[in-house]
PDB file of N, CA, C and O in Angstrom:
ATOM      1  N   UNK A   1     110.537 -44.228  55.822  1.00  0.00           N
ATOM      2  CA  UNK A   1     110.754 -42.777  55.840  1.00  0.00           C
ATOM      3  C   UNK A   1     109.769 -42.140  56.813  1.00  0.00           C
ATOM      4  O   UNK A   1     108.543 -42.245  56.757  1.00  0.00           O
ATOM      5  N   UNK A   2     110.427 -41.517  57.643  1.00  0.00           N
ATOM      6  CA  UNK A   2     109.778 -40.506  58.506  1.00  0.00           C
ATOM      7  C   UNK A   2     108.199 -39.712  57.959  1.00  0.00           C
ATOM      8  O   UNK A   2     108.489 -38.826  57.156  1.00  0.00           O
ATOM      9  N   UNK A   3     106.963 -39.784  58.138  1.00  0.00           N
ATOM     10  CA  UNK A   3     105.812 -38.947  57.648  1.00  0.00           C
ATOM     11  C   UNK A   3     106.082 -37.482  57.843  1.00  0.00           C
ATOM     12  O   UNK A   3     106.361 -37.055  58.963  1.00  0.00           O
ATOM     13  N   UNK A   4     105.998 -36.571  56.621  1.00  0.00           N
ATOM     14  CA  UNK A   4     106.416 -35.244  56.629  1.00  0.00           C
ATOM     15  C   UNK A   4     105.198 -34.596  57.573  1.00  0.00           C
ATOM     16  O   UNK A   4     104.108 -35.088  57.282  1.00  0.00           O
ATOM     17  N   UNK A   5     105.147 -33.649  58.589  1.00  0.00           N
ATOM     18  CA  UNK A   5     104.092 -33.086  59.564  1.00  0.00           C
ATOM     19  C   UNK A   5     103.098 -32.784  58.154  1.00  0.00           C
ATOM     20  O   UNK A   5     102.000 -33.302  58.360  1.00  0.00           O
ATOM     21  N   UNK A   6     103.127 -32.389  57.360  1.00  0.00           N
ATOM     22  CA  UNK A   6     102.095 -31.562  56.225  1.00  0.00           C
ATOM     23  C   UNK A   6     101.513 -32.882  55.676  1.00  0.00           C
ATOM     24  O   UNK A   6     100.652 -32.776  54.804  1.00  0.00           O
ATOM     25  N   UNK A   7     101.924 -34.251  56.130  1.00  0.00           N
ATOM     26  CA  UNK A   7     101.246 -35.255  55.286  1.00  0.00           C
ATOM     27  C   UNK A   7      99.852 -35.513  56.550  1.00  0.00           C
ATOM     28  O   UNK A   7      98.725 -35.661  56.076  1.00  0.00           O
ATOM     29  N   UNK A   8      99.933 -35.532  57.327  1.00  0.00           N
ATOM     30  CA  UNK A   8      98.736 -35.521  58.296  1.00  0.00           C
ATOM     31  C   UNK A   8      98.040 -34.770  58.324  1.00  0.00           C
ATOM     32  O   UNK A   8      98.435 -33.624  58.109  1.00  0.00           O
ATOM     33  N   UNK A   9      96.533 -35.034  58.623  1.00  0.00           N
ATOM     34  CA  UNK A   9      95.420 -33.780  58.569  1.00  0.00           C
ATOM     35  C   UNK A   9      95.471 -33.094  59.744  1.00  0.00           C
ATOM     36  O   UNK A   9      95.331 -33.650  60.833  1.00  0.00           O
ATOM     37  N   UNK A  10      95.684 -31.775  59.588  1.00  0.00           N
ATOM     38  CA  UNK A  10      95.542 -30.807  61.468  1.00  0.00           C
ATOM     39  C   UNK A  10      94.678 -31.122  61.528  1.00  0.00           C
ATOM     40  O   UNK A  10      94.093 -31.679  60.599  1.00  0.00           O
ATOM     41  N   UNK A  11      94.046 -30.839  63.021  1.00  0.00           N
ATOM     42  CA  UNK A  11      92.868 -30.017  63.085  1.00  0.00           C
ATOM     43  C   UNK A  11      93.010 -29.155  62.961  1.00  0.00           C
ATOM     44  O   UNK A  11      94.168 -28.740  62.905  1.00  0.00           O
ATOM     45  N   UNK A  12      91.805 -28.205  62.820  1.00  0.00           N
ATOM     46  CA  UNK A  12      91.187 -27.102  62.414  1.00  0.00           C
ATOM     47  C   UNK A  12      91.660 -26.061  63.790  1.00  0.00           C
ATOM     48  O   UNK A  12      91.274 -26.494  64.876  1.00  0.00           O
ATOM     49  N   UNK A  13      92.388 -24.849  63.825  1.00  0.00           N
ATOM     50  CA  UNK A  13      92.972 -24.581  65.101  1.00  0.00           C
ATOM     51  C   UNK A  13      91.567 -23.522  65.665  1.00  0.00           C
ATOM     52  O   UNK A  13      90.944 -22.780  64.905  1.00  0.00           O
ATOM     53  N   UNK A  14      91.233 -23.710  67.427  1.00  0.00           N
ATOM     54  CA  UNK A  14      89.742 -22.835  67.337  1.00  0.00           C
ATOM     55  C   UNK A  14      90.710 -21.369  67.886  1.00  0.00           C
ATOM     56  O   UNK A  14      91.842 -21.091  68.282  1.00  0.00           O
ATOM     57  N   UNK A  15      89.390 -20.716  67.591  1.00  0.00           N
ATOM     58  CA  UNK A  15      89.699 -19.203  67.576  1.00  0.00           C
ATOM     59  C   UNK A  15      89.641 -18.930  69.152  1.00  0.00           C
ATOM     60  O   UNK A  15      88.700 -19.197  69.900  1.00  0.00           O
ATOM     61  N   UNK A  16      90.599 -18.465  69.413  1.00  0.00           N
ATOM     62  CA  UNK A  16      91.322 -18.080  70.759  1.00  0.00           C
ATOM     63  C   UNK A  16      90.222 -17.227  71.296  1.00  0.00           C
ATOM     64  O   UNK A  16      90.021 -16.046  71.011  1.00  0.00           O
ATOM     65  N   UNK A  17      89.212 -18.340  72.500  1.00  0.00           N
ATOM     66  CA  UNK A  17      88.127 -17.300  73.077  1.00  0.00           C
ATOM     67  C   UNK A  17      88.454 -16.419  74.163  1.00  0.00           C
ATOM     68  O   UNK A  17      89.094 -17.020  75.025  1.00  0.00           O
ATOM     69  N   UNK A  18      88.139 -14.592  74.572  1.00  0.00           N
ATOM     70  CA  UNK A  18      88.624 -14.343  74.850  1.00  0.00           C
ATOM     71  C   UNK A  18      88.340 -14.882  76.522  1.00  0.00           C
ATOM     72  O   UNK A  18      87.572 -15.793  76.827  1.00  0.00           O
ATOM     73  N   UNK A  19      89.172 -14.064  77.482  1.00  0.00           N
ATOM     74  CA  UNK A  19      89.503 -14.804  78.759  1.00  0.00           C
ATOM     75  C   UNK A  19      88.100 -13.886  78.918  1.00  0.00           C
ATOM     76  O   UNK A  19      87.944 -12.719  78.561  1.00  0.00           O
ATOM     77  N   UNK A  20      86.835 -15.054  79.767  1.00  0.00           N
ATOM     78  CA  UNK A  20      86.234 -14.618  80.802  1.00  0.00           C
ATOM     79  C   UNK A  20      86.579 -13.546  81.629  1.00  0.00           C
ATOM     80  O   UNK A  20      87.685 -13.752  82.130  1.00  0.00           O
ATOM     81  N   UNK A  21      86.184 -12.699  81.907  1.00  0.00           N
ATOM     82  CA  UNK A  21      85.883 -11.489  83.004  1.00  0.00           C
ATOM     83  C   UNK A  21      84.910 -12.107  83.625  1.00  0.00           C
ATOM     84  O   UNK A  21      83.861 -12.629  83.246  1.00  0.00           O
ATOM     85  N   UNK A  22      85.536 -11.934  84.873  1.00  0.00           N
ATOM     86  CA  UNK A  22      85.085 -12.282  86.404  1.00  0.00           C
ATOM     87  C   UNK A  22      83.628 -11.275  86.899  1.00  0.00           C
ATOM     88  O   UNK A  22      83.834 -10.151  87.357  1.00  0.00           O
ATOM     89  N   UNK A  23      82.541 -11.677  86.786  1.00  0.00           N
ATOM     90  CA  UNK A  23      81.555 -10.639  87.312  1.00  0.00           C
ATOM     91  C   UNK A  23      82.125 -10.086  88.821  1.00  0.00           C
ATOM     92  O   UNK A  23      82.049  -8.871  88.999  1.00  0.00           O
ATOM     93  N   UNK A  24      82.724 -10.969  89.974  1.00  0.00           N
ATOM     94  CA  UNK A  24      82.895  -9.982  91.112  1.00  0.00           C
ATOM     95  C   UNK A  24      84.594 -10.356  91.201  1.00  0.00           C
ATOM     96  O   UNK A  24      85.300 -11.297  90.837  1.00  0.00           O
ATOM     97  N   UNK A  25      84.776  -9.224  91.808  1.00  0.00           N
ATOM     98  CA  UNK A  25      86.382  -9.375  91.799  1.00  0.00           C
ATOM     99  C   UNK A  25      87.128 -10.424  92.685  1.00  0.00           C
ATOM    100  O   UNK A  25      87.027 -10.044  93.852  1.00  0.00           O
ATOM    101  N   UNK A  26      87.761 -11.467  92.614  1.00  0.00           N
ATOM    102  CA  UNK A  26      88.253 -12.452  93.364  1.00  0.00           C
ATOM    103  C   UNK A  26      88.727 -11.887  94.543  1.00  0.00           C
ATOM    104  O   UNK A  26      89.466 -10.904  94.595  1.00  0.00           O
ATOM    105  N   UNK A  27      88.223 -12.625  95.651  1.00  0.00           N
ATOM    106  CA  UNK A  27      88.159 -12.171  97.086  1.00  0.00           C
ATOM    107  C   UNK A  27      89.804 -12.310  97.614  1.00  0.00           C
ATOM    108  O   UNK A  27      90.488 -13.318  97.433  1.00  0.00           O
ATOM    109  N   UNK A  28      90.100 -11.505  98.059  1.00  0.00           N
ATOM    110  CA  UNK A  28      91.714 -11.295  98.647  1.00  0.00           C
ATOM    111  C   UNK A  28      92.320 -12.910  99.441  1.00  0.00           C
ATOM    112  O   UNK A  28      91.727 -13.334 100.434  1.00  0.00           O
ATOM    113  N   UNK A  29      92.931 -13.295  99.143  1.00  0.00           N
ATOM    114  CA  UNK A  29      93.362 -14.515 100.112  1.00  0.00           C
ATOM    115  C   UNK A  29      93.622 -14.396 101.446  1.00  0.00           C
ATOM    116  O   UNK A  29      94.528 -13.724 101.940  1.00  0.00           O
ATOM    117  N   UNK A  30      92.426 -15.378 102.297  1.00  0.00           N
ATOM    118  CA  UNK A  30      92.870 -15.183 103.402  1.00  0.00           C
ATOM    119  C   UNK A  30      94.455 -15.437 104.220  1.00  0.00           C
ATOM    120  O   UNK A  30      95.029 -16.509 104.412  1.00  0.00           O
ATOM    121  N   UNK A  31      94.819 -14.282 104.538  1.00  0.00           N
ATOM    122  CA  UNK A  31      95.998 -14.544 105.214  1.00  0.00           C
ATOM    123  C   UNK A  31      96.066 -14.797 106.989  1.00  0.00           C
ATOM    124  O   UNK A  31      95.568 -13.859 107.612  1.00  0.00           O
ATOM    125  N   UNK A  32      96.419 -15.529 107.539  1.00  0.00           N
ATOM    126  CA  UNK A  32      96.436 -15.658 108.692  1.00  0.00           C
ATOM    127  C   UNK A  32      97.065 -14.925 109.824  1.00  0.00           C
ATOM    128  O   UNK A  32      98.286 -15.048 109.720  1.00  0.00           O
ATOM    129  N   UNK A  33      96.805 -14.363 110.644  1.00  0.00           N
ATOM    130  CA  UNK A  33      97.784 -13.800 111.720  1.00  0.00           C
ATOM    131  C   UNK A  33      98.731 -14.441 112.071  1.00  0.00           C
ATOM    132  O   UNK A  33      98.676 -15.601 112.479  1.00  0.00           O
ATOM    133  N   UNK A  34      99.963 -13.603 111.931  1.00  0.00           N
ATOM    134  CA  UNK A  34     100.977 -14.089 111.793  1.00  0.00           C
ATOM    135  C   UNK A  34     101.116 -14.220 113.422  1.00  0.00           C
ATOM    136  O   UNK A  34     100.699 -13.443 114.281  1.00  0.00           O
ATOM    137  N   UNK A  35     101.871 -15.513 113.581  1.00  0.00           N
ATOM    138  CA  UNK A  35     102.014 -16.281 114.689  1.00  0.00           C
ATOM    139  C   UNK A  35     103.056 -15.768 115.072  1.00  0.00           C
ATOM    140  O   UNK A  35     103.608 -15.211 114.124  1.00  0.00           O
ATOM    141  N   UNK A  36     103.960 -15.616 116.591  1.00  0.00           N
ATOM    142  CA  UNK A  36     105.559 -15.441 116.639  1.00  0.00           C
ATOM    143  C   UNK A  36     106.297 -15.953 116.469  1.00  0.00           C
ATOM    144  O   UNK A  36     106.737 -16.262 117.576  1.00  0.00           O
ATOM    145  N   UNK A  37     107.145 -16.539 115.416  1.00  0.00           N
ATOM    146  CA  UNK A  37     108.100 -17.893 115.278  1.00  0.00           C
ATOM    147  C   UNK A  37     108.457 -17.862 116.563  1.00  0.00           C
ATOM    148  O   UNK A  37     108.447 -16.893 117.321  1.00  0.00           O
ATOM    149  N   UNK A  38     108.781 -18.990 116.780  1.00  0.00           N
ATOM    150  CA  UNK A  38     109.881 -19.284 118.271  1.00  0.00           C
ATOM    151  C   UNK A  38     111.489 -19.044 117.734  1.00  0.00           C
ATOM    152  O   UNK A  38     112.077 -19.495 116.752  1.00  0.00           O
ATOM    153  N   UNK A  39     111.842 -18.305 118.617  1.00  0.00           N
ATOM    154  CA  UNK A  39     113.202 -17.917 118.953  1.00  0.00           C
ATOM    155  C   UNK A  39     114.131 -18.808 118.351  1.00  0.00           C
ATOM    156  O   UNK A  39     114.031 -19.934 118.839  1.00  0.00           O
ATOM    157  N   UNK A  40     115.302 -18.682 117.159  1.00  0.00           N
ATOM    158  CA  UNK A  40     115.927 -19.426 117.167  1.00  0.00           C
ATOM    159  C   UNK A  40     116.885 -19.906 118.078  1.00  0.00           C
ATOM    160  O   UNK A  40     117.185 -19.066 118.927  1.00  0.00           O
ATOM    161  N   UNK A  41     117.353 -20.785 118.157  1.00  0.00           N
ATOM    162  CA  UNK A  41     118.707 -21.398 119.490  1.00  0.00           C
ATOM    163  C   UNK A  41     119.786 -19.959 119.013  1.00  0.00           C
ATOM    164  O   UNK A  41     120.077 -19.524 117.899  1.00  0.00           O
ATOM    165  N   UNK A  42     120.066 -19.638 119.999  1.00  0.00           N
ATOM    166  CA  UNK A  42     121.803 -18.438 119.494  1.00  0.00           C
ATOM    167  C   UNK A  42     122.893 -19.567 119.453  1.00  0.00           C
ATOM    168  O   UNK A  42     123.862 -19.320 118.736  1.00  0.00           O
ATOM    169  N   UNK A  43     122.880 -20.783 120.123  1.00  0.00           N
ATOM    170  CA  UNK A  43     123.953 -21.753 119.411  1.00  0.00           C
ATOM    171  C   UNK A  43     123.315 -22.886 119.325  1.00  0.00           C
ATOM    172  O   UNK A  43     122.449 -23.240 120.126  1.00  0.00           O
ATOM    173  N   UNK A  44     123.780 -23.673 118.139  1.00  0.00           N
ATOM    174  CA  UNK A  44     123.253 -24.938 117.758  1.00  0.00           C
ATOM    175  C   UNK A  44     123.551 -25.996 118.717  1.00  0.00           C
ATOM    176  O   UNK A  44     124.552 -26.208 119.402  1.00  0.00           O
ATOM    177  N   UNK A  45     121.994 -26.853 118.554  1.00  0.00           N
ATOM    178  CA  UNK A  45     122.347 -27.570 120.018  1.00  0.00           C
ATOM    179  C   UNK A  45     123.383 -29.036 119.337  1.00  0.00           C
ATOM    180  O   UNK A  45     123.653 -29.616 118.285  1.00  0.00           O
ATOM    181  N   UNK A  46     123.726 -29.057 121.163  1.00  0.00           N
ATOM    182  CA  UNK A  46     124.552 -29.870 120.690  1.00  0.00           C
ATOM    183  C   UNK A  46     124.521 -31.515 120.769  1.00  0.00           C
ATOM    184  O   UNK A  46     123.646 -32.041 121.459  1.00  0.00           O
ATOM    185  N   UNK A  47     125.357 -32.225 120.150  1.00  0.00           N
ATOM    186  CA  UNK A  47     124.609 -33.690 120.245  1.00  0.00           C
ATOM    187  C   UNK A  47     125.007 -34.177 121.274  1.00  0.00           C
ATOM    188  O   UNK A  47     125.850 -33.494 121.854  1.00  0.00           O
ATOM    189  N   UNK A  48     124.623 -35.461 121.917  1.00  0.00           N
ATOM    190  CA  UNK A  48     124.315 -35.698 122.592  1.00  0.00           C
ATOM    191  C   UNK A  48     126.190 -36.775 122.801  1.00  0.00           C
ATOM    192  O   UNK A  48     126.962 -37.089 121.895  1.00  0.00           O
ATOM    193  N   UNK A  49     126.302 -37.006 124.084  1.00  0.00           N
ATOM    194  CA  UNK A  49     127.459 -37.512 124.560  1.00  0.00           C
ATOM    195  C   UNK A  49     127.435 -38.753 124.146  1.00  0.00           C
ATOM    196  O   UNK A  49     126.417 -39.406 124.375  1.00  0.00           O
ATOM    197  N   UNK A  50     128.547 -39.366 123.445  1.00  0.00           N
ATOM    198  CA  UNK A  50     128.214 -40.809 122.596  1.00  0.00           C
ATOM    199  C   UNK A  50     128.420 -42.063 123.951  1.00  0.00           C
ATOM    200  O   UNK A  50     129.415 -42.324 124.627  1.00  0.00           O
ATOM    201  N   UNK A  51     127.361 -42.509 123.966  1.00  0.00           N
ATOM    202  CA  UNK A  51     127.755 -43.619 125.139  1.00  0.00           C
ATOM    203  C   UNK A  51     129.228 -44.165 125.126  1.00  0.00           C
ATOM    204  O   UNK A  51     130.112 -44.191 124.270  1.00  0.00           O
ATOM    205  N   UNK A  52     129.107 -44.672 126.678  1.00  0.00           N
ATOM    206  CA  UNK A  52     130.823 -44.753 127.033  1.00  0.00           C
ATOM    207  C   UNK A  52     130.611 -46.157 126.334  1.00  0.00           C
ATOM    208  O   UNK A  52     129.523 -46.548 125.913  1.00  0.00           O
ATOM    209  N   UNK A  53     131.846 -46.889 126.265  1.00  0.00           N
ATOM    210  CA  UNK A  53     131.768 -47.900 125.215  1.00  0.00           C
ATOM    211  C   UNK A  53     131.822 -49.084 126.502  1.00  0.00           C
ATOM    212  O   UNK A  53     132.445 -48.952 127.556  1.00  0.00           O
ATOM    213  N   UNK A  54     131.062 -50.157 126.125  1.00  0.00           N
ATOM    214  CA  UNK A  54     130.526 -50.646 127.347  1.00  0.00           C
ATOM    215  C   UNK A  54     131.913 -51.927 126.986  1.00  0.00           C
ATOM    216  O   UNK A  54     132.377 -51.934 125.845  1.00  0.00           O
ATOM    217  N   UNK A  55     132.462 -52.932 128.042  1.00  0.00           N
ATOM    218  CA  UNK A  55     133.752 -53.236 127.831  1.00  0.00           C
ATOM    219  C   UNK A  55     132.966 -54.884 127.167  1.00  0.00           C
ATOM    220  O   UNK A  55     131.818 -55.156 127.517  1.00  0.00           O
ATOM    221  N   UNK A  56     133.607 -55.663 126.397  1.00  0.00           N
ATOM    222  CA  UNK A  56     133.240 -56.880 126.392  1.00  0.00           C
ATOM    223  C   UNK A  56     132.502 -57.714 127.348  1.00  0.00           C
ATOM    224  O   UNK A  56     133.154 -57.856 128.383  1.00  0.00           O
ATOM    225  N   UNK A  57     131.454 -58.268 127.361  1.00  0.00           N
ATOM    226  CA  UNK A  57     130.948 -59.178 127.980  1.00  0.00           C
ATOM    227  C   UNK A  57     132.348 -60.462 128.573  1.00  0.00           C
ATOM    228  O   UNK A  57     133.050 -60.968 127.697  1.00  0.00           O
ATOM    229  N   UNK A  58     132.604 -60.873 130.201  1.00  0.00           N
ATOM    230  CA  UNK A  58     133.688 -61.581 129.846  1.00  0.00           C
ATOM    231  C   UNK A  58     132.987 -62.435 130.279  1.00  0.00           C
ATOM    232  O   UNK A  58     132.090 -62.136 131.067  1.00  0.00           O
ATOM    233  N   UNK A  59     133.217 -63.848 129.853  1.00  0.00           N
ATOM    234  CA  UNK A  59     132.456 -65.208 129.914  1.00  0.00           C
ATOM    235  C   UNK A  59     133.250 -65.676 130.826  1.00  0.00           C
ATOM    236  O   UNK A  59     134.469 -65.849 130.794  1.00  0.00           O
ATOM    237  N   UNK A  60     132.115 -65.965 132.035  1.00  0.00           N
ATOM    238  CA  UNK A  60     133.267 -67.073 132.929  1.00  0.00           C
ATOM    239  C   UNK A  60     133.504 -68.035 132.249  1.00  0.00           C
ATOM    240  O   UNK A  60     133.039 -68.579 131.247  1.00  0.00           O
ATOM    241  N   UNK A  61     134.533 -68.211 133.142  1.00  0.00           N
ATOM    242  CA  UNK A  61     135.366 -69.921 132.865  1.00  0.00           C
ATOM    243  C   UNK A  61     134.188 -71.280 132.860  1.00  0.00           C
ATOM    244  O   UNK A  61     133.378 -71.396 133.780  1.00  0.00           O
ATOM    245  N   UNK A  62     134.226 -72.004 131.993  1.00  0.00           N
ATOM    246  CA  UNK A  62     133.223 -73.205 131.893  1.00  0.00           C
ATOM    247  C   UNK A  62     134.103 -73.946 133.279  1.00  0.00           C
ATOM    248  O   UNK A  62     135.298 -74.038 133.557  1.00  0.00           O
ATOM    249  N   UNK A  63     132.638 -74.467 134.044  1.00  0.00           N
ATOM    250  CA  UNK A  63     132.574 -75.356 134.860  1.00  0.00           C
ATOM    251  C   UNK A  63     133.744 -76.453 135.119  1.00  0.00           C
ATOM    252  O   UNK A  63     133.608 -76.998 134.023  1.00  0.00           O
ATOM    253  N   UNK A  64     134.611 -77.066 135.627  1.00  0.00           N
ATOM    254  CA  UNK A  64     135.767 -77.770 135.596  1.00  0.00           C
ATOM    255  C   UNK A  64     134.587 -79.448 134.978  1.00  0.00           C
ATOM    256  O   UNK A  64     133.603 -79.957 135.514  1.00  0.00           O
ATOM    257  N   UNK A  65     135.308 -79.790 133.739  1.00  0.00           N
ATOM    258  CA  UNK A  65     134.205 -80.886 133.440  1.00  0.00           C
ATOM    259  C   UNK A  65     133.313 -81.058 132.691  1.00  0.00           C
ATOM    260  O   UNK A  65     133.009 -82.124 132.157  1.00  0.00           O
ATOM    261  N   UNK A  66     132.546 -79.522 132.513  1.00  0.00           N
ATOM    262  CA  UNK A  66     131.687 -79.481 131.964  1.00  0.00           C
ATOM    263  C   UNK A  66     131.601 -79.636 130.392  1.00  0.00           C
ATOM    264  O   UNK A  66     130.648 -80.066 129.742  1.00  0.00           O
ATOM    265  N   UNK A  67     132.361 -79.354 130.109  1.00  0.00           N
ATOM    266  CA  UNK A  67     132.266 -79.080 128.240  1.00  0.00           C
ATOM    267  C   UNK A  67     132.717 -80.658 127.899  1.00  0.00           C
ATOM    268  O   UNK A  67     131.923 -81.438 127.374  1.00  0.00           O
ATOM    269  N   UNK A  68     134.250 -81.080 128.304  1.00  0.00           N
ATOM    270  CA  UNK A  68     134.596 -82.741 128.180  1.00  0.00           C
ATOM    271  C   UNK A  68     134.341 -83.104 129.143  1.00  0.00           C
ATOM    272  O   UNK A  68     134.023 -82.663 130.247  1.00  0.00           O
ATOM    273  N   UNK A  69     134.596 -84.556 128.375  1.00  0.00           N
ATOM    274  CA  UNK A  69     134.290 -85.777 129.062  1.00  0.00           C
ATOM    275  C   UNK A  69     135.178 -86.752 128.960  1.00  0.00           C
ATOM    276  O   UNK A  69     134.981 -87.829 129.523  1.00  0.00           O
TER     277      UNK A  69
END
């Protein structure tokens, strides 16, 4: 059987300290000068030309002889 949560001892829950106050006020985040984005493209570039398709390698003719015997 499952242990009922009330059969285990809590701990003791601590008393919610309050939040620290900051003696000086947290310094502003430095922000950087804003840079100029670069220009987007006005048309998307385009890809690139797919190589021409190169034709089969053609194998010369074997030697008269060469392969038999």
């Amino acid at each position: 059987a499952p242990l009922a949560p009330s059969s285990r001892p809590r701990r003791p829950e601590e008393p919610a300290k309050p939040p620290e106050k900051p003696k000086e006020p947290p310094a502003p985040p430095v922000v950087p000068p804003e840079t100029p984005a670069p220009p987007a493209p006005a048309e998307p570039p385009t890809e690139p030309p797919a190589p021409p398709e190169m034709p089969p390698p053609v194998e010369p003719p074997p030697a008269p002889g060469a392969g038999t015997e």
